[in-house]
C-alpha positions in Angstrom: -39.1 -0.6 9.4 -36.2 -2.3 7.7 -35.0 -5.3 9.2 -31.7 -5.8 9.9 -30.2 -9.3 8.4 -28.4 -11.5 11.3 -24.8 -11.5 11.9 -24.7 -15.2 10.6 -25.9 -14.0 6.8 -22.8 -11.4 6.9 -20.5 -14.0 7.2 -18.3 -14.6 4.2 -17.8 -18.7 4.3 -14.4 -18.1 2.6 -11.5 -15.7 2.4 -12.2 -15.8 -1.7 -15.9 -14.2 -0.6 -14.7 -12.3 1.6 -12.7 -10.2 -0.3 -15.1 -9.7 -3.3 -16.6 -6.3 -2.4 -12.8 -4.4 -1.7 -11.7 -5.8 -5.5 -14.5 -3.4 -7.2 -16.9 -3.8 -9.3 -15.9 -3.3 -13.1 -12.2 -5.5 -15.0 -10.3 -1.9 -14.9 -11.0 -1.5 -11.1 -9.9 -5.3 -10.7 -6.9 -4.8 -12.7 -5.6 -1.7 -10.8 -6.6 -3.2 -7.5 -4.2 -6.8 -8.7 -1.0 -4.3 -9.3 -1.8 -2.4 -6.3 -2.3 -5.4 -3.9 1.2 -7.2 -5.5 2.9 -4.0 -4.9 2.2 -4.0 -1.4 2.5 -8.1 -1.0 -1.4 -8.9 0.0 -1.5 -12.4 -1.0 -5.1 -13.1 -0.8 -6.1 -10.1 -2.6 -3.9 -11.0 -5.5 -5.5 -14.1 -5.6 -9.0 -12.7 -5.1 -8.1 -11.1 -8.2 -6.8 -13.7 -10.4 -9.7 -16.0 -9.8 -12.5 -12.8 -10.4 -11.0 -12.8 -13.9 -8.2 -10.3 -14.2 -6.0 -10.6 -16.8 -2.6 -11.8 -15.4 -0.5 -9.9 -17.8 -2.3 -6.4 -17.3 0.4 -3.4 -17.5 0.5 -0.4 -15.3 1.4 3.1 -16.8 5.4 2.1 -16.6 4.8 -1.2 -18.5 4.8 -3.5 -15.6 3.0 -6.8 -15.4 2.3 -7.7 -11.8 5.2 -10.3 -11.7 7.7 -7.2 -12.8 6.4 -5.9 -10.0 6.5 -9.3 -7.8 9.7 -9.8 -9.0 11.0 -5.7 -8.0 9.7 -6.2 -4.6 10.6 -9.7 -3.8 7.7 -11.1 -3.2 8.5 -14.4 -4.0 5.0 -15.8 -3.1 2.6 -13.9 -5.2 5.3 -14.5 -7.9 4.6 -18.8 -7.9 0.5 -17.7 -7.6 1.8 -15.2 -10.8 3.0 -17.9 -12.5 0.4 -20.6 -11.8 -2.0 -18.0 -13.2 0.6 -18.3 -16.4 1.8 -15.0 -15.9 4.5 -14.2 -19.2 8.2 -13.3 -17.9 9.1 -12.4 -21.2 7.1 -9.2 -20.9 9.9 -6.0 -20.2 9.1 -3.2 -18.7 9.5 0.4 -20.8 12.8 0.8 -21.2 14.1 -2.9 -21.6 14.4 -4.4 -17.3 12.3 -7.9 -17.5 11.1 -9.6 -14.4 14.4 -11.8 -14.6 16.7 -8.5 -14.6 14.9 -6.0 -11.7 15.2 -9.4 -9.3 18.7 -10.0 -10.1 19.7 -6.4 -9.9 17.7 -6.2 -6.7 19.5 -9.1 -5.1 16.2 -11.2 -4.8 18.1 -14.6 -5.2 15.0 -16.2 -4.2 13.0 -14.6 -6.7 15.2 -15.2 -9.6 15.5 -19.1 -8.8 11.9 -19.2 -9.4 11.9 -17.5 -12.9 13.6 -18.6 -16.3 17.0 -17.3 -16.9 16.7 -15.3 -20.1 18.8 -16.0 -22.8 20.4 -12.5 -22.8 20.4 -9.6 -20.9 18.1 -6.7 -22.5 20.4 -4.8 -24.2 19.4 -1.5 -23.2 19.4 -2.2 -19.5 22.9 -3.6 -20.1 23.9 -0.3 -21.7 22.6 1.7 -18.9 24.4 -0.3 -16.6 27.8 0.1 -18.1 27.3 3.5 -18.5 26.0 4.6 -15.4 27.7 2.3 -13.3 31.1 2.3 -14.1 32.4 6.4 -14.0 34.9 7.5 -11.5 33.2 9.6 -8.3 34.4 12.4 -7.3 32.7 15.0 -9.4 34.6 18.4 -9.8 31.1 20.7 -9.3 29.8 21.3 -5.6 25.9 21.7 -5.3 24.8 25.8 -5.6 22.3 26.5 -2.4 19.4 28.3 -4.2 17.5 28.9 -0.9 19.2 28.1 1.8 17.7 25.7 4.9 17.9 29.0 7.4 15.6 31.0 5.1 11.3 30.7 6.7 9.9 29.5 3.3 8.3 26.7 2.1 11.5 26.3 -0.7 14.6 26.4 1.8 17.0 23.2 1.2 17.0 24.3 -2.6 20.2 23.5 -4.5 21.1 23.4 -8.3 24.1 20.6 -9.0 25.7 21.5 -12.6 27.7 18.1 -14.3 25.7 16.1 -12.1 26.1 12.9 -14.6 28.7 12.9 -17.3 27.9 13.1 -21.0 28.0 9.9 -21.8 25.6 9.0 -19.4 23.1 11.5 -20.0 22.5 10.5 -23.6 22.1 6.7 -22.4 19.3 8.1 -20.6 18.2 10.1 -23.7 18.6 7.1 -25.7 16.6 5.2 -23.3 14.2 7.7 -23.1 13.9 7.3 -27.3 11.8 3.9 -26.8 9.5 4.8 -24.2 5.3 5.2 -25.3 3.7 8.4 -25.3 1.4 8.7 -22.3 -1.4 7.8 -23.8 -3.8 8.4 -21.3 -3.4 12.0 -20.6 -5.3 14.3 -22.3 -2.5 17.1 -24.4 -3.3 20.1 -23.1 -2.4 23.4 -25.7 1.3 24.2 -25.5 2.3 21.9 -22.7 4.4 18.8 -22.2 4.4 15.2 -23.7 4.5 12.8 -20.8 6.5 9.7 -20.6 7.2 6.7 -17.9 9.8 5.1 -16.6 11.0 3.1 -13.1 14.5 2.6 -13.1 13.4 -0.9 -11.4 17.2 -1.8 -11.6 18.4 1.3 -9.6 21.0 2.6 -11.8 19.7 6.0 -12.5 18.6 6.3 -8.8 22.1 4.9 -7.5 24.0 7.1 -9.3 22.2 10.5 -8.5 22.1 9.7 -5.6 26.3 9.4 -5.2 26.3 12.8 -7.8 23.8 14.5 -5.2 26.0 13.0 -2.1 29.2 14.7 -3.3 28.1 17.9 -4.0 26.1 18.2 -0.8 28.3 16.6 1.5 26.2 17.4 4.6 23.0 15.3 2.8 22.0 12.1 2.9 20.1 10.9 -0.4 17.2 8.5 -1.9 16.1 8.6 -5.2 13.1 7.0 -5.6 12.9 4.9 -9.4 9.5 5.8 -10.8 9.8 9.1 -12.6 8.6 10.8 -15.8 10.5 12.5 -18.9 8.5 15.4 -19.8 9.5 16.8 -23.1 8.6 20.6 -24.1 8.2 20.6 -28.3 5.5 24.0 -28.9 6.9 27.3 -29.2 5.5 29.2 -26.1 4.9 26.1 -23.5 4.6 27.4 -20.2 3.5 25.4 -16.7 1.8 27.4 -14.4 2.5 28.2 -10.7 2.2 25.1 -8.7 3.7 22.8 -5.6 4.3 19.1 -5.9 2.8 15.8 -4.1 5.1 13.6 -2.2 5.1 10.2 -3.2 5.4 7.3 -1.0 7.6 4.1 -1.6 8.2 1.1 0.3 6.7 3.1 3.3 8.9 6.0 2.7 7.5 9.7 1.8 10.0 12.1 -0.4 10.4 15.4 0.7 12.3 17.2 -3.0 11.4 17.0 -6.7 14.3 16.3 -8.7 14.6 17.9 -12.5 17.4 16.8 -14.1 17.4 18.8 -17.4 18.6 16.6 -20.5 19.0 19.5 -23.0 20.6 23.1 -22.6 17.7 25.8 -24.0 19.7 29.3 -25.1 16.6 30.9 -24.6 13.6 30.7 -22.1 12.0 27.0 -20.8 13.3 28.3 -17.1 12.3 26.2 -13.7 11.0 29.3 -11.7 10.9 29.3 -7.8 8.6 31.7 -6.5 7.4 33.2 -3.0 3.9 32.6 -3.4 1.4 30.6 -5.9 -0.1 33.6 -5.9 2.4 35.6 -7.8 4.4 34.5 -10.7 6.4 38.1 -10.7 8.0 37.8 -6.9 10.7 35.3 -7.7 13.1 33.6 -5.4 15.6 31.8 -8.0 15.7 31.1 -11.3 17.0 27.9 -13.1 17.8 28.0 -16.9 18.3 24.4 -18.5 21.2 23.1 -18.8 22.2 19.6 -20.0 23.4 17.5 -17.3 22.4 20.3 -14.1 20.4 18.9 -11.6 17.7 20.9 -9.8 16.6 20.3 -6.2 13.7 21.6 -4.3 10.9 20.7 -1.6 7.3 19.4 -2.8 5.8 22.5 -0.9 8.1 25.2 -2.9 5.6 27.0 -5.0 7.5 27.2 -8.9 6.4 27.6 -12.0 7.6 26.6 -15.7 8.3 29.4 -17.9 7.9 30.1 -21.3 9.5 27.5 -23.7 11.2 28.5 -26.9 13.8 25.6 -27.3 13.0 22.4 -27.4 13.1 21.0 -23.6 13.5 17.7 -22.0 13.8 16.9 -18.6 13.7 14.1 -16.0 11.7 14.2 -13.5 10.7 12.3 -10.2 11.5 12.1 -6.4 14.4 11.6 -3.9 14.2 12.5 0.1 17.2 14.5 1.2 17.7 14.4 4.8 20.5 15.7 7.3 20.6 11.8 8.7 21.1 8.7 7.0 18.5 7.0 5.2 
């Protein structure tokens, strides 16, 4: 029979061995595992990863090096180990924020004392900020209930805002939105959406949607979480078939609603469909045409469906947790 080694030989002699079989086994594994562990502020597993060889400038799918990410969450730390590792703070995310401006707009004080003030702030950001920071709350529009909370189905607390950001604002976003990559890692699939990322790591986008969907639901409290996705419909005939949504988790928080905030109006077709079942794309509940600047609302669990596209469509799309109690 096999024998079984001794306790003794099982014994790592150093946190640095210890941690070599949870880091993986191939660079791409490594890399993932080094944004990972900064995200959630494990020390010694960043550093497990820096001295197995990972390149300290790796991106994730939103363009963030782990000191973006360092710097987002405060972790002031793994930032110095970062930057020992020579880690490049010049590196912005998509969309313009650099490790610098997420820290500052964060209020990590501590964080941005450790990093080199830039010489400007990146112009887009800057835009973004002005735009969607400084309009005038109250908005005219209340939210429409599309199925209300007293109704037994898996899509009550759905609401449709219309106006929920002004003009201007939106086409900061779609201007933003005009310098983001291509998801390059997705596979196109016929007549369906281009895919592209973004974390609104300074909060703007979030903070303001989150005061739009306050106002016109008075009785809800709001979160919007900052990593989200433009999708942008282009082929005649694009559809999305019926489906529900996964929750995503941030800072220990689940969401509980999608958000689609739709970016151009479509005359005809590109609909956001709520249905009764998965099962059946013909029993709808409500119906959502797009509209440039409405806001759609719904739980994760809401089966819903895209139908077919015939204008050009693009939306924004990510997370938020809506709640009858504060946050």
């Amino acid at each position: 029979s096999k024998r079984r080694k001794p306790k003794s030989a099982l014994l790592a002699s150093s946190w640095s061995q210890a941690i070599i079989p949870s880091l993986g086994s191939s660079q791409d594994v490594r890399r993932d595992k080094l944004l990972a562990h900064t995200l959630l502020g494990n020390f010694r597993f960043v550093q497990g990863c820096l001295e197995h060889g990972v390149d300290v400038n790796v991106t994730n799918e939103y363009g963030q090096t782990a000191l973006y990410i360092a710097s987002l969450q405060g972790h002031a730390t793994i930032l110095q180990l970062l930057l020992s590792y020579g880690a490049d703070q010049s590196i912005a995310a998509f969309g313009g924020s650099t490790p610098w401006s997420v820290a500052e707009a964060n209020k990590h004080h501590t964080v941005t004392n450790l990093l080199s003030l830039p010489d400007s702030h990146p112009t887009m950001v800057l835009s973004m900020k002005d735009s969607l920071d400084q309009f005038s709350f109250p908005f005219p529009n209340e939210g429409k209930t599309l199925i209300g909370n007293d109704i037994h189905h898996p899509g009550a607390g759905s609401y449709t805002i219309d106006d929920a950001l002004p003009t201007a604002s939106i086409q900061k976003i779609k201007t933003m939105w005009s310098t983001l990559p291509k998801d390059s890692t997705a596979k196109k699939k016929e007549k369906c959406s281009t895919r592209y990322y973004f974390c609104d790591g300074e909060k703007y986008i979030c903070r303001a949607l989150a005061q739009s969907i306050q106002h016109a639901l008075p009785d809800q409290y709001a979160m919007v979480f900052p990593r989200m996705r433009f999708l942008h419909y282009t082929d005649e005939g694009s559809v999305l078939a019926p489906h529900v949504d996964l929750s995503h988790t941030e800072n220990g928080l689940r969401s509980t609603h999608t958000f689609i905030l739709y970016l151009t109006t479509c005359e005809n077709g590109g609909e956001t469909t709520l249905l009764q079942s998965i099962q059946s794309e013909f029993d709808i509940l409500a119906q959502v045409s797009p509209v440039m600047g409405r806001l759609l609302l719904f739980p994760h669990t809401c089966p819903h469906m895209g139908s077919q596209v015939h204008d050009e469509k693009l939306i924004l799309r990510g997370e938020v947790i809506l709640s009858l109690t504060a946050i």
